[in-house]
N, CA, C and O atoms as a Tripos MOL2 file, in Angstrom:
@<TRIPOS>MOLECULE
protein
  236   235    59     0     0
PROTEIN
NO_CHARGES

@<TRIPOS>ATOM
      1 N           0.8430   -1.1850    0.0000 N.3       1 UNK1
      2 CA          0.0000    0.0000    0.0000 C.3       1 UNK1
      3 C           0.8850    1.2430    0.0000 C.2       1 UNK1
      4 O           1.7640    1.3330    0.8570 O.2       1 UNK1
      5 N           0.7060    2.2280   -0.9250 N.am      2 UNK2
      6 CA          1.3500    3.7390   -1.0780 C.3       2 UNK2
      7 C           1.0750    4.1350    0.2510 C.2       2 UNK2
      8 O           0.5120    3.4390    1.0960 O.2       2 UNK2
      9 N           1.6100    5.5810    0.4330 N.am      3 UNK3
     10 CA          1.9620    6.0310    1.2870 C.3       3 UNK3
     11 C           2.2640    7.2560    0.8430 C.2       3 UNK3
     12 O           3.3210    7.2470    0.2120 O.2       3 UNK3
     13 N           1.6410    8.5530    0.9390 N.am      4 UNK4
     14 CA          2.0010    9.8470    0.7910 C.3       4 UNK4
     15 C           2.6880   10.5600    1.5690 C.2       4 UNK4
     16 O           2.1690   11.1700    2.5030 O.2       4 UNK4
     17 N           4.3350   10.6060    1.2300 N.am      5 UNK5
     18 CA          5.4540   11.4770    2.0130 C.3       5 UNK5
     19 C           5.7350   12.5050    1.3920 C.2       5 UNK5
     20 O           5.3710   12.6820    0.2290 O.2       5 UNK5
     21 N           6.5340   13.4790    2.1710 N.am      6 UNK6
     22 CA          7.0830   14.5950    1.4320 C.3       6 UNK6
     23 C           8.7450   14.2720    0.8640 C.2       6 UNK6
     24 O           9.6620   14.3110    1.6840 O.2       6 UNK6
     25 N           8.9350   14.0510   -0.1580 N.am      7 UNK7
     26 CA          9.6610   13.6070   -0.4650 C.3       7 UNK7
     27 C          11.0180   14.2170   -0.2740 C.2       7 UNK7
     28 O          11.2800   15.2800   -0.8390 O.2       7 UNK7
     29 N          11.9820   13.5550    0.5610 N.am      8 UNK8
     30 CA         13.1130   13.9540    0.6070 C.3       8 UNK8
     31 C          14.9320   14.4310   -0.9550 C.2       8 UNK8
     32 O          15.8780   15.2150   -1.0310 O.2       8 UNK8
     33 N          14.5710   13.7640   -1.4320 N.am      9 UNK9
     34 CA         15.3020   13.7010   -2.7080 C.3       9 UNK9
     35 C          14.9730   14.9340   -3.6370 C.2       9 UNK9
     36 O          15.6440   15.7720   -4.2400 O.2       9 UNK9
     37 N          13.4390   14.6220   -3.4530 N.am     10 UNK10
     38 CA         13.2470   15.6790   -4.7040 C.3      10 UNK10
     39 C          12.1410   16.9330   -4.2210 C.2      10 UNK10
     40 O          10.9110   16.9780   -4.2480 O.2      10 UNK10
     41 N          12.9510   17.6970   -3.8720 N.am     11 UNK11
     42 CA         12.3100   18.8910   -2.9600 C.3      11 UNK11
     43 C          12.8770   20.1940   -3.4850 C.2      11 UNK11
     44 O          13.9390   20.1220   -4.1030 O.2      11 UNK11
     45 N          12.4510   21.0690   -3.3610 N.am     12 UNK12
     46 CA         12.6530   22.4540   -3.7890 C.3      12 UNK12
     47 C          12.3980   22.9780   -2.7580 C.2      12 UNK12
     48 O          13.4070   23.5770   -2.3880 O.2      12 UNK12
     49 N          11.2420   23.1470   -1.7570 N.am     13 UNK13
     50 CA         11.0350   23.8620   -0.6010 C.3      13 UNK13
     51 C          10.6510   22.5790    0.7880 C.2      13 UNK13
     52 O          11.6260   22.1040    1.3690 O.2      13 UNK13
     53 N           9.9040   22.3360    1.0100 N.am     14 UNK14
     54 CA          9.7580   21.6370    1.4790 C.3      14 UNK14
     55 C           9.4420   19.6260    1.6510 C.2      14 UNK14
     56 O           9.4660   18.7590    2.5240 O.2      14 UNK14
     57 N           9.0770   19.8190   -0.3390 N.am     15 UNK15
     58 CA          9.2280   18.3590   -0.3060 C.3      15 UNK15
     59 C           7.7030   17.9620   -0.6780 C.2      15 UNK15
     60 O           7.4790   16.7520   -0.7340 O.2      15 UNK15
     61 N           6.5960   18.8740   -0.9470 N.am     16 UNK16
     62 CA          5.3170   18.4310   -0.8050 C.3      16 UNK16
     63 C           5.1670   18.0110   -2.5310 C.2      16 UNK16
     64 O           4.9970   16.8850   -2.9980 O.2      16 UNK16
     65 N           5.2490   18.8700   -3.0130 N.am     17 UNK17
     66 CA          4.9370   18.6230   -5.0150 C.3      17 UNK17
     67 C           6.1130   17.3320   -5.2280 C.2      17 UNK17
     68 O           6.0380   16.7070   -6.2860 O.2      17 UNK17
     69 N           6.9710   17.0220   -4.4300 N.am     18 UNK18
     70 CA          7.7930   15.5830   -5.1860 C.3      18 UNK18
     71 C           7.2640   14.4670   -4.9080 C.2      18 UNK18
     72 O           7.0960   13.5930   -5.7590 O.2      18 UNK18
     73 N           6.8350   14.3150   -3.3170 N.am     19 UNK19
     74 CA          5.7550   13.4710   -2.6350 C.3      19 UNK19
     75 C           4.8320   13.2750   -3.5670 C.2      19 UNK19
     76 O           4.9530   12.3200   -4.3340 O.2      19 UNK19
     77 N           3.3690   14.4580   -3.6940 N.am     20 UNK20
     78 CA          2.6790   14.0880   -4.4530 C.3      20 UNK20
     79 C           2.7390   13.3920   -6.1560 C.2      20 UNK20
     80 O           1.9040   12.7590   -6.8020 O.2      20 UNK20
     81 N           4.3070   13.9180   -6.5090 N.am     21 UNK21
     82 CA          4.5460   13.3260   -7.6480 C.3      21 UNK21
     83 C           5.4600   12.2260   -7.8590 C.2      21 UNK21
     84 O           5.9240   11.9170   -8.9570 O.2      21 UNK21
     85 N           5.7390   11.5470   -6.5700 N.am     22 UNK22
     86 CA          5.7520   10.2780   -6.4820 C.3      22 UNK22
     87 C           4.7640    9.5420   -6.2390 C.2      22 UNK22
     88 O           4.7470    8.3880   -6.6670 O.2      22 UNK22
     89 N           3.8600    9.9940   -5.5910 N.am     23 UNK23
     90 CA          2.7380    9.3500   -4.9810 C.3      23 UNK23
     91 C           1.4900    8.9570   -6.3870 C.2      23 UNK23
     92 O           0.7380    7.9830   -6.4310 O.2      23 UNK23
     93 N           1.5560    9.5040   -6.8880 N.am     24 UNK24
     94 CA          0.8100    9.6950   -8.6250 C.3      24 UNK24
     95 C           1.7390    8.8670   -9.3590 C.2      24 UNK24
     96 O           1.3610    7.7120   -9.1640 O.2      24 UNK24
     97 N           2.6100    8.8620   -9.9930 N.am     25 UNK25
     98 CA          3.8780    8.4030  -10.8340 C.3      25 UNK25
     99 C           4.0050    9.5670  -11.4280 C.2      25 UNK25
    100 O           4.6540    9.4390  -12.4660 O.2      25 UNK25
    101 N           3.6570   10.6900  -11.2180 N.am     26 UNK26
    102 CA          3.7960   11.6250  -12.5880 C.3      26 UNK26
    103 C           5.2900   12.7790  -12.5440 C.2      26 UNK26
    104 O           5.8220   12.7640  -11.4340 O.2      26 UNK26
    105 N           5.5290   13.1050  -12.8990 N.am     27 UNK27
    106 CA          6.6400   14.0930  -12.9110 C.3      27 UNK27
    107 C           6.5710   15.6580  -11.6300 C.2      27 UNK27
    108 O           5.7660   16.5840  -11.7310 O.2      27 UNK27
    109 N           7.1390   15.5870  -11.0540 N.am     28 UNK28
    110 CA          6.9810   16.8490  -10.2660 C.3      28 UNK28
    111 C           6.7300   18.2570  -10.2610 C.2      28 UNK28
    112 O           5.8240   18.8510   -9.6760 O.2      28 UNK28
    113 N           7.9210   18.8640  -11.2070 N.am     29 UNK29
    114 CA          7.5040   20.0090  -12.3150 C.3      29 UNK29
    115 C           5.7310   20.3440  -12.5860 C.2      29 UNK29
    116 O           5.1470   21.3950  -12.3240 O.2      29 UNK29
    117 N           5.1240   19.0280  -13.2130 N.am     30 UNK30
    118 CA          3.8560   19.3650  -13.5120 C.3      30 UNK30
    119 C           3.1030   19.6780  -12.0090 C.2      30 UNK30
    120 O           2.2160   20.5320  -11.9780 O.2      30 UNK30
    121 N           3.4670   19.0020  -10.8540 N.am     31 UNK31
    122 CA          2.4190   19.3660   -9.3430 C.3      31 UNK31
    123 C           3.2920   20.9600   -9.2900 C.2      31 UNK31
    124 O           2.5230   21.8500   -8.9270 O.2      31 UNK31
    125 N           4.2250   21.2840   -9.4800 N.am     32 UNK32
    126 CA          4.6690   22.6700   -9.2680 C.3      32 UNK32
    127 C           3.7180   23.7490  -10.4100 C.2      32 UNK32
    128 O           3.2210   24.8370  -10.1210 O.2      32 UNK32
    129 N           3.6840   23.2070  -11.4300 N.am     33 UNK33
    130 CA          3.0120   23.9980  -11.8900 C.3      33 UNK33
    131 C           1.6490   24.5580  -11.7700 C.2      33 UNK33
    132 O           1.1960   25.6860  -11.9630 O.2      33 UNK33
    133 N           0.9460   23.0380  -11.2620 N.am     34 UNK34
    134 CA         -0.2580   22.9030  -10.7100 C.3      34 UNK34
    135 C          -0.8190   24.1840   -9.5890 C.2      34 UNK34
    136 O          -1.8750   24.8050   -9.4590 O.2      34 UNK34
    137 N           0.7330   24.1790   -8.7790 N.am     35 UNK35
    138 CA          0.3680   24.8440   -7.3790 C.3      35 UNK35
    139 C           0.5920   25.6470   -7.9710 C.2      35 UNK35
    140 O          -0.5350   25.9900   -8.3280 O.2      35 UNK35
    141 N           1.5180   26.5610   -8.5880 N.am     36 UNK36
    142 CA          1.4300   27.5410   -8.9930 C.3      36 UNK36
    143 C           0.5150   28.2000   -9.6750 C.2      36 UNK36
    144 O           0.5480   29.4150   -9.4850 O.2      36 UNK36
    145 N          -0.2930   27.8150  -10.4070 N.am     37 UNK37
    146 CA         -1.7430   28.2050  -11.2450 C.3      37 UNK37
    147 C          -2.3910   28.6490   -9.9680 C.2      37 UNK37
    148 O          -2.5660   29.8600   -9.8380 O.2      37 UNK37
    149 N          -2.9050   27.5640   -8.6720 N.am     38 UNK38
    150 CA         -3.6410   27.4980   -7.9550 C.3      38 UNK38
    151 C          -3.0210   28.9070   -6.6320 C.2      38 UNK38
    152 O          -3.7900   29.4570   -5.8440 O.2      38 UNK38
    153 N          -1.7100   29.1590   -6.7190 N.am     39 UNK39
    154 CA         -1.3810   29.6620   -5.9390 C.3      39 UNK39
    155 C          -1.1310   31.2550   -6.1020 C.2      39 UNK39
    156 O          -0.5920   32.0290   -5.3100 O.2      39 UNK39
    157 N          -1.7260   31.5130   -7.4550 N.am     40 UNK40
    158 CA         -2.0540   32.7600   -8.6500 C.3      40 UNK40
    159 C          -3.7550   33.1820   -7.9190 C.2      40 UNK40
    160 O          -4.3200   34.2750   -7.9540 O.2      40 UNK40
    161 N          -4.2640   31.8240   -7.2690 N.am     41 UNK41
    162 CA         -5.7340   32.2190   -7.2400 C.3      41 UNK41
    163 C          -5.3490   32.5210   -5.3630 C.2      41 UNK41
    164 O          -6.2550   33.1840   -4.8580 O.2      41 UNK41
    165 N          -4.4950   32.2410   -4.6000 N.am     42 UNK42
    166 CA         -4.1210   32.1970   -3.3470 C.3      42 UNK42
    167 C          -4.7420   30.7790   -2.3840 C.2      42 UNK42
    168 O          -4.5440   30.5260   -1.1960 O.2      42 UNK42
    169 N          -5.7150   29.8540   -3.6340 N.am     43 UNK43
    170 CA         -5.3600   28.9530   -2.8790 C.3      43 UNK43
    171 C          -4.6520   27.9030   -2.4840 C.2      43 UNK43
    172 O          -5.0400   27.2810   -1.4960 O.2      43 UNK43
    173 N          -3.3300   27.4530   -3.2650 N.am     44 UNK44
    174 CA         -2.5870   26.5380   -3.9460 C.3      44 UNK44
    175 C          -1.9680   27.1270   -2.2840 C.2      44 UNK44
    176 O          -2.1520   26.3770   -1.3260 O.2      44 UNK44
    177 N          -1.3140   28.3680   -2.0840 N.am     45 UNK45
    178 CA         -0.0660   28.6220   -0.9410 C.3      45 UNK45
    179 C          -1.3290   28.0530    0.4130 C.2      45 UNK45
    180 O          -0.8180   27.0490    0.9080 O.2      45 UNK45
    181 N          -2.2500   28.2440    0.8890 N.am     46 UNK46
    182 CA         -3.0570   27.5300    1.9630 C.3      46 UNK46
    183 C          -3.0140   26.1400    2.0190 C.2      46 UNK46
    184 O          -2.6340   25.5240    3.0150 O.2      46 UNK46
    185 N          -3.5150   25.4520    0.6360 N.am     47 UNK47
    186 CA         -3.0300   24.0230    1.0720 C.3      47 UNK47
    187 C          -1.3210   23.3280    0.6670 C.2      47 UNK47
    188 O          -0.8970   22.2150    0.9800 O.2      47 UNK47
    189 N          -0.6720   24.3160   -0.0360 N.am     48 UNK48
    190 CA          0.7920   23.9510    0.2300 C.3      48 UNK48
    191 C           1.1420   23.8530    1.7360 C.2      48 UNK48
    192 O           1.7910   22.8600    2.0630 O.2      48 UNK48
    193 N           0.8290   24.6720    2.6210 N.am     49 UNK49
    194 CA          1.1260   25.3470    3.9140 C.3      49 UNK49
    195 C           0.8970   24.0610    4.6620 C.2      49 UNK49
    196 O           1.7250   23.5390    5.4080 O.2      49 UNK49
    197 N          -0.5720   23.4980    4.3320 N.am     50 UNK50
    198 CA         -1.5270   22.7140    5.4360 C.3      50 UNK50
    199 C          -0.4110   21.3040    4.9660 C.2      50 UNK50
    200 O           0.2160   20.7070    5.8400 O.2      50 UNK50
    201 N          -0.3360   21.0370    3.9230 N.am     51 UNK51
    202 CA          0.4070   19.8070    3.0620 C.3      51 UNK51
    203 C           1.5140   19.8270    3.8500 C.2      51 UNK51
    204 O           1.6500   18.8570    4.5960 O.2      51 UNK51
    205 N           2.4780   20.8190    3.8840 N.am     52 UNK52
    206 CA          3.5750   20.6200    4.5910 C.3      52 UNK52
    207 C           3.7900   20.1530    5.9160 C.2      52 UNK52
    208 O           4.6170   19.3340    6.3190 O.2      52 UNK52
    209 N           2.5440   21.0740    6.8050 N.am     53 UNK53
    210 CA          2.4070   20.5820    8.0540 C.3      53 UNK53
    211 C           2.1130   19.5400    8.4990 C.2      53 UNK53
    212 O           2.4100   19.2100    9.6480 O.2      53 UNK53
    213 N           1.1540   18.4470    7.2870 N.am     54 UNK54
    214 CA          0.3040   17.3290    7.7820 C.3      54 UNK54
    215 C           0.8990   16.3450    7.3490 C.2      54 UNK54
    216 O           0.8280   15.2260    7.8570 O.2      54 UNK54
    217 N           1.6570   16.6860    6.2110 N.am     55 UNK55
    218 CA          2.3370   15.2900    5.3220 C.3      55 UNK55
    219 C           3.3130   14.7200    6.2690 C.2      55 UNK55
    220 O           3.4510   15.4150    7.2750 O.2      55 UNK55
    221 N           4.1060   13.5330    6.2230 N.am     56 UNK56
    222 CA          4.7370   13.2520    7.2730 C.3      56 UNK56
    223 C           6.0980   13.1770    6.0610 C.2      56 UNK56
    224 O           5.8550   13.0530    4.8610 O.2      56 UNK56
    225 N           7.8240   13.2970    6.7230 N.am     57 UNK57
    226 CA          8.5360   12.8890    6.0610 C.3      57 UNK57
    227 C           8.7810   11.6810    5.2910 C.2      57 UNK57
    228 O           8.0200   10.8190    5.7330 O.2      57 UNK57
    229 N           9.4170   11.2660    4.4420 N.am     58 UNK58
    230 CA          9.9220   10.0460    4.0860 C.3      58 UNK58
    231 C          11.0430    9.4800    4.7250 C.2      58 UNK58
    232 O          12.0680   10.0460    5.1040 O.2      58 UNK58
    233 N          10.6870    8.1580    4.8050 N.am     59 UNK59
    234 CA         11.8500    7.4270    5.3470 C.3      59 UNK59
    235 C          12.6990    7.3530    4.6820 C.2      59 UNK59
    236 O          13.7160    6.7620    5.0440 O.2      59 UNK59
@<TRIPOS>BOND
     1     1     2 1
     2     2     3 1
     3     3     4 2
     4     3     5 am
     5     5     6 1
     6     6     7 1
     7     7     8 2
     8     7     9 am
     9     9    10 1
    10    10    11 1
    11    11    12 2
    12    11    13 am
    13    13    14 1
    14    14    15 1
    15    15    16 2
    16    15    17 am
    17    17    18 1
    18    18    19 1
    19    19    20 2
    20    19    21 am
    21    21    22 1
    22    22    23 1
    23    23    24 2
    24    23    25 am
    25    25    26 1
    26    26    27 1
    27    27    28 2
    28    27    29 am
    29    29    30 1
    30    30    31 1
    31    31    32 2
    32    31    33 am
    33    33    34 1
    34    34    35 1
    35    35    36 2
    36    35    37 am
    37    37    38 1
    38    38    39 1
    39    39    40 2
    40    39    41 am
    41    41    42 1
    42    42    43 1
    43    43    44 2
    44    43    45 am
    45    45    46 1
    46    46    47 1
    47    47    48 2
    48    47    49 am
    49    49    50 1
    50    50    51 1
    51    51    52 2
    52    51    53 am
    53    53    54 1
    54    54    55 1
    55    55    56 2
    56    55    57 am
    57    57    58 1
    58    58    59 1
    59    59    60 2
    60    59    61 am
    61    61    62 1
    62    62    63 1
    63    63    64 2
    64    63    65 am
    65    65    66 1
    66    66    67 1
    67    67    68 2
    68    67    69 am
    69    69    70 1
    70    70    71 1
    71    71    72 2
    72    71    73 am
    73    73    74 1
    74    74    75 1
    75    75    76 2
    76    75    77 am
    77    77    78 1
    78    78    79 1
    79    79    80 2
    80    79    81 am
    81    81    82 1
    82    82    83 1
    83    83    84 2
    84    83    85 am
    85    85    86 1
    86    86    87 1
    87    87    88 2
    88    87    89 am
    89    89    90 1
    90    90    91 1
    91    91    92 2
    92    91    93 am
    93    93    94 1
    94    94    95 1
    95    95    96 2
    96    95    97 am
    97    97    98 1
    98    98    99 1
    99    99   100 2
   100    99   101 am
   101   101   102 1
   102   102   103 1
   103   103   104 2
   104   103   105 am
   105   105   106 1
   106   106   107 1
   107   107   108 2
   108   107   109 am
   109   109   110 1
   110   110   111 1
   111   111   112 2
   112   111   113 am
   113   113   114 1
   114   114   115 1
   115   115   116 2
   116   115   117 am
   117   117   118 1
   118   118   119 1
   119   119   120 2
   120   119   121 am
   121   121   122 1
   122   122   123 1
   123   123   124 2
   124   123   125 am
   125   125   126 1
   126   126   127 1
   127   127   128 2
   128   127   129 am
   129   129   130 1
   130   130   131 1
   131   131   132 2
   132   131   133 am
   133   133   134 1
   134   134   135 1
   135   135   136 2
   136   135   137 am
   137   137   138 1
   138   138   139 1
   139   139   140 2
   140   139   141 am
   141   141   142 1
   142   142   143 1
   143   143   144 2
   144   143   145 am
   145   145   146 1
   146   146   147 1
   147   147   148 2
   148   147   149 am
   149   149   150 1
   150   150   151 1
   151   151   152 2
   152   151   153 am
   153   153   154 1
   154   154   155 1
   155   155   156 2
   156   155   157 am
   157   157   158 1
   158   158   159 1
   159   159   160 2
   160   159   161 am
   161   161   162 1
   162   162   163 1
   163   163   164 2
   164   163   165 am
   165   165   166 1
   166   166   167 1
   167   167   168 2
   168   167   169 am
   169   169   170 1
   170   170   171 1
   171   171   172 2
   172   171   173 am
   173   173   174 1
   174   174   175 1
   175   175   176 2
   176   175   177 am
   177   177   178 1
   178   178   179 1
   179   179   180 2
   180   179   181 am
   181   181   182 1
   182   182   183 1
   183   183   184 2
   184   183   185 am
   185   185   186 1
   186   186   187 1
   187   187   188 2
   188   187   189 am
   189   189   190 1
   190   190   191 1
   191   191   192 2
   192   191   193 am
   193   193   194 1
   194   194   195 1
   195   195   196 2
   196   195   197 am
   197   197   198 1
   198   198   199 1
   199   199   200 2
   200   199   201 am
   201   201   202 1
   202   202   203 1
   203   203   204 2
   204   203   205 am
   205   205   206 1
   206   206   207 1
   207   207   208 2
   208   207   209 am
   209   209   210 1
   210   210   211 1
   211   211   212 2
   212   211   213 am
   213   213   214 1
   214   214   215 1
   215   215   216 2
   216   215   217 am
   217   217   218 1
   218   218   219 1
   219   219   220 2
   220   219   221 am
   221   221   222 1
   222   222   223 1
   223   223   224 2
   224   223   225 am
   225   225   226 1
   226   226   227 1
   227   227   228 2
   228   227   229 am
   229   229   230 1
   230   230   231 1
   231   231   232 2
   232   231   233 am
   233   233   234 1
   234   234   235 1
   235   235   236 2
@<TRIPOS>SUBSTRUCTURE
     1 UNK1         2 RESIDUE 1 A UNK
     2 UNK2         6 RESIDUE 1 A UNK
     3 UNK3        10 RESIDUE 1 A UNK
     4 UNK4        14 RESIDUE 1 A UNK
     5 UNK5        18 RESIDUE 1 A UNK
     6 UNK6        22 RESIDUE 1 A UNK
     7 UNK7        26 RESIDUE 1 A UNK
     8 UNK8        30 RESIDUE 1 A UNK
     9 UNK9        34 RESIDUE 1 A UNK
    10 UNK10       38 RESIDUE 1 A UNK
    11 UNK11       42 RESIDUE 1 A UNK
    12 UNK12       46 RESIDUE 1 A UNK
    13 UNK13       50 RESIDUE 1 A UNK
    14 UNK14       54 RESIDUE 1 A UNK
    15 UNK15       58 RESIDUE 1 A UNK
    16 UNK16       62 RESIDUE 1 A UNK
    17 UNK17       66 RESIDUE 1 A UNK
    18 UNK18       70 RESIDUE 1 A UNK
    19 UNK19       74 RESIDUE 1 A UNK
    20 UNK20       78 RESIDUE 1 A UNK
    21 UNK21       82 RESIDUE 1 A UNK
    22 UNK22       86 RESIDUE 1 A UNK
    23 UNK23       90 RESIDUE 1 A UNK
    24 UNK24       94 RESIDUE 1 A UNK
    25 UNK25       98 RESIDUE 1 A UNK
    26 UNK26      102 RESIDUE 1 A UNK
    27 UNK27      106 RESIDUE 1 A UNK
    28 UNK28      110 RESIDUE 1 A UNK
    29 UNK29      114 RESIDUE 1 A UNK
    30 UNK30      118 RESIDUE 1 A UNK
    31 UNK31      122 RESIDUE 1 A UNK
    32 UNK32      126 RESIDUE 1 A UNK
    33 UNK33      130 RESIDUE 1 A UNK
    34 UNK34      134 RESIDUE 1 A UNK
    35 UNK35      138 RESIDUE 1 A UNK
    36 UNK36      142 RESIDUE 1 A UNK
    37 UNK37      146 RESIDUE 1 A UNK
    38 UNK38      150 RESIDUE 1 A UNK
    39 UNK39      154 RESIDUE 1 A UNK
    40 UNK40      158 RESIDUE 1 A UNK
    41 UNK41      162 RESIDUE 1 A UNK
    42 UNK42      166 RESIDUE 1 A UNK
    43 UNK43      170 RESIDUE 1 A UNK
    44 UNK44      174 RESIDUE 1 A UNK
    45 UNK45      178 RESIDUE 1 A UNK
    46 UNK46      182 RESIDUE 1 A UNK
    47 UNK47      186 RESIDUE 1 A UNK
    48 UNK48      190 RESIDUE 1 A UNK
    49 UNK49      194 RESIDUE 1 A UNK
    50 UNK50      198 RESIDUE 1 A UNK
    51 UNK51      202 RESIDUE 1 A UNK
    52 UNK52      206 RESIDUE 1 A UNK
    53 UNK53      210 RESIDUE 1 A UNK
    54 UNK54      214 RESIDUE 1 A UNK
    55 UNK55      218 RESIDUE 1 A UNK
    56 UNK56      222 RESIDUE 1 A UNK
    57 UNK57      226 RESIDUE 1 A UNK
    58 UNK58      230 RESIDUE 1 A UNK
    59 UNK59      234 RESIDUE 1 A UNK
């Protein structure tokens, strides 16, 4: 069973868009871009924020 971490390896700030784009299979870049669209509207930086706090590290 998956497991959604913030990914240590592939992080830029905290690790949340590599997680989720391990957690998907998909490329990371695209969840950055994602948040960024979303974070143009101010809500992408609220649940980046909450993501960071709640996600747990990777082992």
């Amino acid at each position: 069973m998956k497991k959604l971490y913030r990914s240590n390896s592939d992080r830029k700030i905290c690790g949340v868009c590599g997680g989720i784009g391990e957690y998907f299979g998909i490329d990371s870049t695209i969840v950055r871009l994602i948040f960024l669209v979303f974070g143009l509207v101010s809500v992408g930086v609220v649940f980046y924020l909450l993501a960071a706090l709640i996600m747990p590290m990777e082992l």
